[in-house]
N, C-alpha and C positions, 0 to 999 in steps of 0.2 A: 549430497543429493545430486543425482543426475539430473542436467537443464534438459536433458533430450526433447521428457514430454514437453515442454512449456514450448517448443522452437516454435514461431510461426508456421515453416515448413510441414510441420504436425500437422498445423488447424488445419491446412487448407484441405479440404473435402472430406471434414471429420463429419460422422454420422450425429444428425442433430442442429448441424450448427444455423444458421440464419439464412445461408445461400449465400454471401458476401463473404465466406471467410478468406479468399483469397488477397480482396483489397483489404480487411480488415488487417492481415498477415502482412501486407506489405507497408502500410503504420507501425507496427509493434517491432520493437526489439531484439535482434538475434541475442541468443545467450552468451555470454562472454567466451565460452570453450569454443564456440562454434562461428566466432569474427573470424574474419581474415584479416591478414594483417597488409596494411596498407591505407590508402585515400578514405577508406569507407568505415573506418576507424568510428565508432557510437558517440553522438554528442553528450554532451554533461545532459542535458535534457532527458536521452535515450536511456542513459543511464540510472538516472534517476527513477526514470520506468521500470527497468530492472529489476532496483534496489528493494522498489514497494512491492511488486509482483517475487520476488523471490523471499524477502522479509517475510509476507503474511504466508506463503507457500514453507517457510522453513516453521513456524509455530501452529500453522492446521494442520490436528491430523488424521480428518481426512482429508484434504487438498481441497479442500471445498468449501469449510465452515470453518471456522476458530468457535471451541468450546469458550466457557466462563474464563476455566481456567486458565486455557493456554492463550485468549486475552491478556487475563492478569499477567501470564511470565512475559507476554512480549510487549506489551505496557513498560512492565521493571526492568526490562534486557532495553529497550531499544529508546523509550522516551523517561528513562530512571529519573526525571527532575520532576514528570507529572505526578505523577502519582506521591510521591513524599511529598511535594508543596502543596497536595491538595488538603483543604480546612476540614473537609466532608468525609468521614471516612465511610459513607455509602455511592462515593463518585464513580467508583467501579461498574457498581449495580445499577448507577444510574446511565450510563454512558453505554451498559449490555443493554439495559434497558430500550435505550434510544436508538441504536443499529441495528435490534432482532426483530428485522422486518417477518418474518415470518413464525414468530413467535413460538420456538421452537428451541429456546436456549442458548441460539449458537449465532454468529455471523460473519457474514457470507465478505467476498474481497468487496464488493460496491457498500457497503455498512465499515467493511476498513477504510478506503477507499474516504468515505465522507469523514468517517473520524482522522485522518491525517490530514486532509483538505481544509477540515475545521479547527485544527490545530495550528495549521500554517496560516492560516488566514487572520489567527488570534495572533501569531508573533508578528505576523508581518503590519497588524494595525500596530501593536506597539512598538515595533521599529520606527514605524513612522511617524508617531510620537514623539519618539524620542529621538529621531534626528530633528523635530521641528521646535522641541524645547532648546536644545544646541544649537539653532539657527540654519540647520544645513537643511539641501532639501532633495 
């Protein structure tokens, strides 16, 4: 996959966009083909922006929406321990369920977006769990 479209460079004066995509473009992440090499090097942070912008862009397809399906394969590809650990085997359907703001079958990067959020915010409560049954803090 070419990062081209995604560069910020792209947004800024894209038809449609909100009138700020300039400053919005100057937040976001250059694509790793397109860093220069030196001081301005992307933090683990920037990166991380990346990872989730180019992860859900590599399984919709059409750049816009992730189907059921292609959910499911990036579910098993990407977070393989949720889905076999889950008790429910309608957790799929419930979690499409709960991201398809538009209720249209499909969901959008901010419905990704909250389901990654909501995921890390479940490890990171029992991280801290269980650094505080070990005593650390």
């Amino acid at each position: 996959m070419s990062g081209a479209s995604l560069s910020p460079r792209a947004w800024r004066g894209a038809p449609g966009g909100a009138g700020n995509e300039g400053s919005v473009a100057e937040l976001c992440p250059t694509p790793p083909q397109s860093t220069p090499p030196g001081p301005t090097m992307p933090s683990q942070m920037e990166h991380a922006m990346e990872t989730l912008m180019f992860t859900f862009h590599k399984y919709a397809g059409d750049k816009d929406h992730l189907s059921k399906e292609e959910l499911r394969s990036l579910m098993e590809k990407e977070f393989p321990g949720f889905l076999e650990n889950q008790r429910d085997p309608m957790a799929l359907d419930k979690i499409m369920r709960d991201l398809d703001q538009s209720r249209d079958g499909t969901v959008g990067f901010q419905g990704f977006f909250s389901l990654v959020a909501g995921l890390t915010i479940a490890c990171n409560d029992y991280f801290v769990r269980h650094m505080k049954q070990k005593g650390r803090k």
